[in-house]
Structures are given as C-alpha cells and as structure tokens.
Residue, then its C-alpha position, 0 to 999 in steps of 0.5 A: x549494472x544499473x540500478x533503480x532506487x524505489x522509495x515507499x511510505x504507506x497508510x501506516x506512515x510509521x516510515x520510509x521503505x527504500x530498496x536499491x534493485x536492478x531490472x534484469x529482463x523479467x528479474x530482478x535483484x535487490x542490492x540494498x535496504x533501509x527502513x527509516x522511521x519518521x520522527x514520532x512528532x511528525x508522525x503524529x503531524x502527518x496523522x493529523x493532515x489525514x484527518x484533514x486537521x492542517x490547514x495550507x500552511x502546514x501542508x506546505x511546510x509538510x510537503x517540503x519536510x517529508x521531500x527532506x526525509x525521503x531524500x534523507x532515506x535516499x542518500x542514507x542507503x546509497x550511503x550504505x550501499x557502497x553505490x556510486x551515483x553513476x550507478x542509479x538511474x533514477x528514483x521513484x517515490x511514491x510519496x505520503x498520502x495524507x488523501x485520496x478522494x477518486x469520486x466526486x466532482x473533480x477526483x484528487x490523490x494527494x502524496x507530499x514529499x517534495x521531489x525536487x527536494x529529493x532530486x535536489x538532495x540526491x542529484x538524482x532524477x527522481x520520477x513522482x506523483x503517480x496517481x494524477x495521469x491515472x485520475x486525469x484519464x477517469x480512473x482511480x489512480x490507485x492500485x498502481x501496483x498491480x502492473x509491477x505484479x503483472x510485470x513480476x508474478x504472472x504465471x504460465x500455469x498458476x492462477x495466483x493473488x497477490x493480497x497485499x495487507x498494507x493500512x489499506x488491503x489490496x488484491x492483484x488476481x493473476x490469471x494464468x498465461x494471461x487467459x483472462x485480464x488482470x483484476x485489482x482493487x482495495x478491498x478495504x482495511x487491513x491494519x489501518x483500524x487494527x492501528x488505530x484502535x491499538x494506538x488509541x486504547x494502548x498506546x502502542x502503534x500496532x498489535x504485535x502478532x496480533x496479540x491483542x485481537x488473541x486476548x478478545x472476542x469477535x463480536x458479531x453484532x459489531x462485526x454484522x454493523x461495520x460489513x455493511x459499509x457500502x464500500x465492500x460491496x461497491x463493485x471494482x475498479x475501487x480504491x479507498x483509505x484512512x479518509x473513510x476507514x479511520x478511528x471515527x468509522x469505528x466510533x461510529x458503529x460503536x456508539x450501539x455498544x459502548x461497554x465493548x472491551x477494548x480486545x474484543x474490538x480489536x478482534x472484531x477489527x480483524x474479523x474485519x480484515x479477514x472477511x472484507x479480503x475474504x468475501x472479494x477474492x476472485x472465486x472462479x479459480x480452482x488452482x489458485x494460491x494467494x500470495x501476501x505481502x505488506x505489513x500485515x503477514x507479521x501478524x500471526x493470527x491474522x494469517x492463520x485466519x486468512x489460511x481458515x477461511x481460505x481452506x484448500x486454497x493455499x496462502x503463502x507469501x511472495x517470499x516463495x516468489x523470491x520477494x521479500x514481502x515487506x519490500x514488495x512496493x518500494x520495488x514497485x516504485x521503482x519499476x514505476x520510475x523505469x517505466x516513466x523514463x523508458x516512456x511505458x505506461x505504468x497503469x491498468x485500465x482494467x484495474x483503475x479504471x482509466x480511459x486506456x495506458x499511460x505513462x505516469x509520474x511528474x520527472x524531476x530531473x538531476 
C-alpha cells in the first residue's frame, strides 16, 4: 500500500492538519491524523503578516519557521503512525496564506512554509506552491479544491454542494453524471470575521458552537451595510480572503454604529455567513443535497441556520460520504501532490478561471 501525506493550515491558521491517506481507484482511506497548533506568539506573528504588518525580514524568516512546523507536523504523524518512509510517496503542503490578490496588474498567492525545509526535514518529495501554475495561466489560483471534490464526490444520480465553511466559504456545485460543468468559487467569509470579532471583544479565538452569536441579535441595518460589499455580487470564477474580510472591514461599517454590543455584532457577523453562502448557491437544482465541511460545521447555530434558510434542500456533512469533514483539505492536498507527480493537472478552468488544465505545485524532491 502506498500512501500520500497531505498537509494543510487555513485562513484561521490556529494550525497544521496532517492526514496520511492511500488513493484506491476513485477511494480512499485514511490511515492517520494529527493536528498540531501553532505556538500562540507566532500565531500572532502570521496574523500580523496578513495585515501586511512584516516587512521582508520577517517573512523570510516566517517562510523558513512555518516549513519547520510543517515539517514537524509531518514527521510527528509518521511517527505516530507506525509508517515507514518507504511507505509514503510523497507530500503536498498547501502552505500558510499570509495573501491573495488574484486581480490587478500582476496577480499573486503568497503561502510560506519553506518546502524544502519539509523535504529536508522528512527525506520526502514534497510537491507545493499550487495556486502560481493556476494564476500564471489567467485564473484565480483558488478554489483548487474543487477538483479533488470532483475526484471524490460526484454522483451518478445526486446533484450535490459541497460548502466548505473554512475562514473563507467555498462552495463546489456537482451536478450529476457530470450533465453540466462543475461550478466553485468563495463565497465570502465563513469564520474569518466571526474569529476575529471573538478574539478582539474576548479573547478567545472562536465562538464555541456559536454561543456568542446565541446570546445577540442580528442587526439589520449593519447586516443591510456589509451585503453591499461588491465582492458578493461579483460573478465567478472569484476568490478572496482576510486581505479583504477582516476585523478593519467590520470596523468599517461599524463606524455608523458604535454602541452596538459586542454579541449583537457577532450575530450580525453570522447572519453574514449564512446569507452570502445562501444568496450563491446553484438554484436550478431540485434534487440537491448540500454537504459541509471545514471549521465552521462545530458551530451549531450556524448549521441550523443554514438547515433554515436552505428548507427543503437537505444539508448534511460529507461525513455521510465517508470524509471526515475536518480532514477534507488536508486530503485534497494530497491528491494534489498525486496529481502533480503523476503528471495530471490539478485545476478547474471552469472554476478558477485559468486558460485550460495544468499540472500545479513546484517539486522538491527527497
């Protein structure tokens, strides 16, 4: 058997998701898991990098740090796995992205987490940088995960969604038998704002099931400022992240009301969520079940809202399509490394964008 070691750290960066999984036809296994957090002090430093707070010295040295803590990650669920390296073809990390900026003169994705650091660390070929290929060739370089979902989730009879509620929203829209093309992009925010709200009024670094939202009310006028972003009604292929939704966007529309209490807001920021993923989803589809993953499916009240204001479209999570949903992207990026060393693209024109298919990721070999 040979396995694929899939590596992962999202908008939230509260840390390293790392799944060992072998590749089985269209199946697949888990063998192993670990989530490894980042320290809080660096945590906060990688925070600051996305607010563009660092100058080049400290990305450098942030670059070389988190290819340490991937690597770490790495070599610690081998460890635990009772693996031998001879057993693992290779790894794909997705890396930590501190930007995305897919529009303007010259569109870039920055993730650091040094590869050769992990291949170094590992003595294992270790495939990364995804998005540039994808960006070179006029797309968004993100969602990428789509064509795992593709890969993994299409049905013969069901249309399905797959709503992955990361920091950033995404959704996959699967049509049946593959009748019409596949459809992805960001919706917008998921937890990204709902983080950094609890953080800043708290302390705390997320809304546990949402019981800070529980306690407020939304507040429609707040709710009525922030949908009219212009990012929600940009038409696809899109992709954003904190460099647009942060806690200084929700200072922003605040500023016409500064007496708002801090629960209030946070349900606002939910109300947010569920209307942005809402508002996008594919609506020509009758027989459709949505299925979740990603941070966002522990937050109870924001799956109940979503099962409200979805009605008679079922909403489920793509652990009744045998994946857990917190381990959803780290295995995509292993099938993305599989992808890369087989030669096969890794991309979705008709999501990103991108001229046609290409092979993605820069090989750093053992």
């Amino acid at each position: 058997m040979t396995y694929w070691l899939g590596l992962m750290s999202g908008t939230s960066m509260d840390a390293v998701d790392a799944v060992l999984v072998s590749f089985t036809g269209r199946h697949l296994d888990i063998h192993s898991t670990l989530s490894l957090p980042y320290p809080e002090p660096f945590r906060q430093r990688l925070l600051l990098a996305t607010r563009n707070q660092s100058d080049t010295d400290e990305l450098g040295e942030l670059d070389t740090l988190v290819g340490h803590h991937f690597g770490h990650t790495a070599k610690e669920l081998i460890r635990r796995s009772g693996l031998k390296l001879r057993d693992i073809q290779g790894i794909g990390s997705h890396g930590q992205t501190v930007r995305h900026q897919p529009a303007g003169p010259a569109p870039f994705s920055l993730q650091i987490g040094n590869a050769a650091c992990i291949a170094e660390s590992t003595g294992l070929t270790t495939v990364s940088d995804f998005r540039s290929r994808d960006l070179a060739a006029g797309g968004q370089g993100a969602p990428l995960v789509p064509a795992f979902h593709q890969w993994l989730f299409t049905s013969d009879e069901q249309d399905r969604c797959i709503l992955n509620l990361g920091g950033i929203a995404n959704i996959t829209w699967l049509p049946a038998a593959g009748r019409k093309p596949v459809v992805g992009f960001d919706t917008g925010p998921a937890n990204a704002l709902l983080d950094a709200w609890c953080l800043d009024q708290t302390g705390r670094h997320y809304d546990e099931s949402g019981h800070l939202a529980s306690e407020g009310a939304v507040h429609s006028e707040l709710l009525s400022s922030m949908l009219s972003d212009a990012y929600f009604s940009k038409p696809a292929p899109k992709s954003t992240g904190k460099e647009r939704f942060n806690l200084d966007w929700i200072r922003t529309h605040l500023q016409r009301f500064p007496d708002l209490a801090a629960e209030d807001v946070q349900r606002t920021l939910l109300q947010l969520t569920v209307i942005t993923v809402l508002k996008q989803l594919p609506q020509e589809s009758a027989n459709m079940t949505v299925y979740a993953c990603g941070g966002g499916t522990f937050n109870r009240l924001m799956m109940n809202e979503l099962r409200v204001g979805l009605g008679s479209v079922a909403l489920t999570t793509t652990a009744d399509l045998g994946l857990d949903p917190q381990w959803v992207e780290p295995v995509a990026f292993a099938w993305l490394a599989r992808q890369t060393l087989e030669g096969q693209p890794g991309n979705l024109p008709e999501v990103t964008g991108a001229r046609g298919p290409r092979v993605l990721g820069a090989i750093y070999p053992a």
